[in-house]
N, C-alpha and C positions, 0 to 999 in steps of 0.2 A: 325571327319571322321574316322574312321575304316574301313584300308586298309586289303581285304579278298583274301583268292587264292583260288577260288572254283576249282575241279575238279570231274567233270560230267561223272563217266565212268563206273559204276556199273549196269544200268537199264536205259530203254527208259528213257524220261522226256520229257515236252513242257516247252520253255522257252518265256517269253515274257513278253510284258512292259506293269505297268498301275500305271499311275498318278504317275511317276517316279519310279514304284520300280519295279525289278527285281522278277517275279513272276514265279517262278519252280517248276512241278506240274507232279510225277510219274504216270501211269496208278493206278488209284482206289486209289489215296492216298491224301493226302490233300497236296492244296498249300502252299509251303512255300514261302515269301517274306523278303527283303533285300532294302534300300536305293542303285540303283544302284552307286552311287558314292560312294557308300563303297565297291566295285566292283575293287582291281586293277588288277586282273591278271584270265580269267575265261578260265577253257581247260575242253575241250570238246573230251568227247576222245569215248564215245558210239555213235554207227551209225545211232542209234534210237531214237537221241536228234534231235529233231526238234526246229528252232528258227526262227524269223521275222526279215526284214530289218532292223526294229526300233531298236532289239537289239543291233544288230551291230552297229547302228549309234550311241546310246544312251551310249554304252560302250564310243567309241569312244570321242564321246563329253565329257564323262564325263571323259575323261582320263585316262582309262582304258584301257588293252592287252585281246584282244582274242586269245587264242592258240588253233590251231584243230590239230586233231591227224589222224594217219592212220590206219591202221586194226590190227598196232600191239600196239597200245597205246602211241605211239611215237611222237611226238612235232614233225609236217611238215610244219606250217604254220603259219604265225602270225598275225594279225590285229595290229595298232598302230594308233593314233589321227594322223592327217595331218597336223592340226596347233596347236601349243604347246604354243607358247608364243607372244606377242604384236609385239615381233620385229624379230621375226622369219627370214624374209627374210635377214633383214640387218647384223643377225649371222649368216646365211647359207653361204652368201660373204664371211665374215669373215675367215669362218670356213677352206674355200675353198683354200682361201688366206695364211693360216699360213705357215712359211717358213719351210724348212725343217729341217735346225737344230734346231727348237723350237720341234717339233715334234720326233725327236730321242731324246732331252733330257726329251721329257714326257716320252717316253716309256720308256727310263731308270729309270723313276721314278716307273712305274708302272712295268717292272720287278722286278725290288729290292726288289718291297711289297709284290710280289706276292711270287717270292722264300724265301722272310722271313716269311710269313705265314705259307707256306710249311715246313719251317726250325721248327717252333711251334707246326705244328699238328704232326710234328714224332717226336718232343723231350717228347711231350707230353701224344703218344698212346706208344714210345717205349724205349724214353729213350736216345735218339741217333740221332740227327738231321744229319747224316750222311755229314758233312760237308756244308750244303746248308747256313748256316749264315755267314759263309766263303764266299761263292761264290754269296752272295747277294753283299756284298761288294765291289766285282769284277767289277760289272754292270757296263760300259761304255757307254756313248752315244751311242744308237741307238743297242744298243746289239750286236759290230761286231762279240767276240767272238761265239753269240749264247750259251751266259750259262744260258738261257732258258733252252734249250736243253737237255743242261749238268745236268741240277735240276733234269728236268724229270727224265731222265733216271739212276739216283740215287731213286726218290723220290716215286715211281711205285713200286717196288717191297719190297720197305722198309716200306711203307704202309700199304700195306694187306700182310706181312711178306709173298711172295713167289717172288723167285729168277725170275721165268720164266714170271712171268704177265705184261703184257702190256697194255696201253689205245690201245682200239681197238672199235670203236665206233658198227664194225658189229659183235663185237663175243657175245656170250651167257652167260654170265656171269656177273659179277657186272654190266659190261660197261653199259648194261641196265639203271641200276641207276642211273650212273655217266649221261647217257643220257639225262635221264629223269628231274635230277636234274637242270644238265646246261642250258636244254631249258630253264625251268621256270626262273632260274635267269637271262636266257640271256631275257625274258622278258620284269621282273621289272626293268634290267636297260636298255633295249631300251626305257621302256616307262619312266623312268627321263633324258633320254636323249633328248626326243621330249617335255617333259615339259621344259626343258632348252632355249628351242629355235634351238636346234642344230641335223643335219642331220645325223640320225645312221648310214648313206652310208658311210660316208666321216670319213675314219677312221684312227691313228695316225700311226701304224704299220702292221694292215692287211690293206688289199687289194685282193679282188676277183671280175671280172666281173659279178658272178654269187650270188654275197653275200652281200644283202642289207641293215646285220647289223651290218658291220665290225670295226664302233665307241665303239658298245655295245659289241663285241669281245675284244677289246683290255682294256676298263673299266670295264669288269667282269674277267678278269687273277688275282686280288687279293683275290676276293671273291670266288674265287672256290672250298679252302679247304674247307668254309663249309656244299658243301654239301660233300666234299670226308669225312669228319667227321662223315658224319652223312650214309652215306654209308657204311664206316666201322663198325661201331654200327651194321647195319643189315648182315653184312657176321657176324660180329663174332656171332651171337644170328643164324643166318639161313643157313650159308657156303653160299661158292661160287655162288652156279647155284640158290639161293634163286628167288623165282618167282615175279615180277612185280604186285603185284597185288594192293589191297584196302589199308591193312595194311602199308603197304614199302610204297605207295604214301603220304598219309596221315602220317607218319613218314618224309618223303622227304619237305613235305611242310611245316610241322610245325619247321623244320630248317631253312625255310627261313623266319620265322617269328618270330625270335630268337633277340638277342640284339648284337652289337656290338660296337669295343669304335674309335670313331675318333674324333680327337684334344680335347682329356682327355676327353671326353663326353662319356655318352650309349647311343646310339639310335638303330631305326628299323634298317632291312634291306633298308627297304624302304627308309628311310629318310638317310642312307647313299649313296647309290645310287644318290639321290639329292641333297645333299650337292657335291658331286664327280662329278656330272655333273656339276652344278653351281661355281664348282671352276674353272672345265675346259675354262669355257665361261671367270672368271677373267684372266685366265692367256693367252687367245686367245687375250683377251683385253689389256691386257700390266698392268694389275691391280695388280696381282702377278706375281710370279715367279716359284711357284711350286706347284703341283697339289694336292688337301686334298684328302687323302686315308687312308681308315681305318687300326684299330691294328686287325688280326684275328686270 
């Protein structure tokens, strides 16, 4: 199987299903077809993409993420399989069940990896990991200090080398990117979270009444430099206010299609994701002890 990230955003299209395959078909141009189960991640982001139930259902089963967009190309919505794995029900208990100091020591696990990532991608675009390997170190159960926090706001303007920049999800500038980018990986890893068995709701360290995939929030804080990598690649080739469009997408995606190394291994993005979720479940289980997270 060939796990694909289409994104649908340049021209109308008709999308629809026959005899399994995902058939995509511009005004006056010939159809293209796909194995929809080589389908993981499909975003839809033009107004004039038309699709059938079947699609949706067919991604769905096949295990597959629908992302739709809104007028400005932006990741609003998500589609996700309903049942992911045999015993579904009996790890959603589980999941529900995990005590609380097992769950602040995951997320110390998954800060640590995340700010030592970060500590990588600036020792490596600048030479200078501004103390953040220091401060992975630090990491405590359950992160009292908040030196999450403390990373950021070192690790932001160290980045795209300007003193003044901030993540700012509604400003005009990279955040675009970084937006654009985090949807899709938040994603791939909702949808190895529902292959797991496990509830993207019910999550270790977020928590929002209004936020359905707050599991896949707190298992993508590792992965995140690499799209901020691959972001900074297009400011430094386009500056700052560089536009969203075909090119920058298609750059955005094919970093998440990229290799990474967990437990001395290379795999996909994809197959990290699931291996990270599938550790998650051992260690809900009493099977380990500590959660597999990649090197990035």
């Amino acid at each position: 199987m060939i796990e694909r990230i289409l994104d649908i955003s340049e021209k109308p299209a008709n999308l629809r299903l026959r005899n399994g395959l995902l058939v995509m078909q511009g005004e006056g141009e010939e159809a293209v077809t796909m194995p929809l189960e080589d389908v993981a991640v499909l975003v839809v982001s033009n107004p004039q993409v038309t699709f059938s139930q079947a699609i949706l259902s067919g991604i769905a089963a096949s295990g597959g993420a629908f992302v739709v967009c809104n007028e400005k190309h932006m990741p609003v919505g998500m589609l996700l399989p309903l049942t992911g794995n045999f015993v579904q029900a009996e790890r959603f208990a589980l999941q529900a069940n995990v005590p609380v100091p097992t769950r602040k020591r995951l997320w110390q696990q998954v800060v640590r990896a995340k700010i030592k990532a970060q500590a990588n991608l600036l020792k490596r675009l600048r030479g200078n990991d501004e103390g953040l390997a220091a401060l992975a170190e630090r990491v405590r159960s359950g992160d009292p200090q908040n030196l999450e926090g403390q990373a950021s706001r070192r690790y932001w303007p160290a980045l795209f080398a300007r003193k003044d920049f901030r993540r700012d999800a509604e400003a005009a500038d990279q955040n675009r990117h970084l937006n654009y980018g985090y949807a899709v990986l938040r994603a791939i890893v909702a949808r190895a979270i529902c292959a797991a068995g496990l509830h993207p709701s019910l999550g270790l360290h977020h928590h929002n009444r209004y936020d359905a995939f707050c599991l896949a929030d707190d298992l993508m804080e590792p992965l995140r430099p690499v799209v901020d990598a691959a972001v900074v690649h297009l400011v430094r080739n386009g500056g700052d206010h560089i536009e969203l469009e075909r090119e920058a997408k298609t750059f955005l995606l094919q970093a998440l299609t990229g290799r990474l190394t967990i437990a001395g291994e290379s795999r996909t993005l994809f197959d990290v994701a699931a291996r990270c979720a599938s550790s998650l479940v051992d260690v809900f289980e009493g099977k380990q002890g500590r959660l597999l997270l990649p090197e990035v």
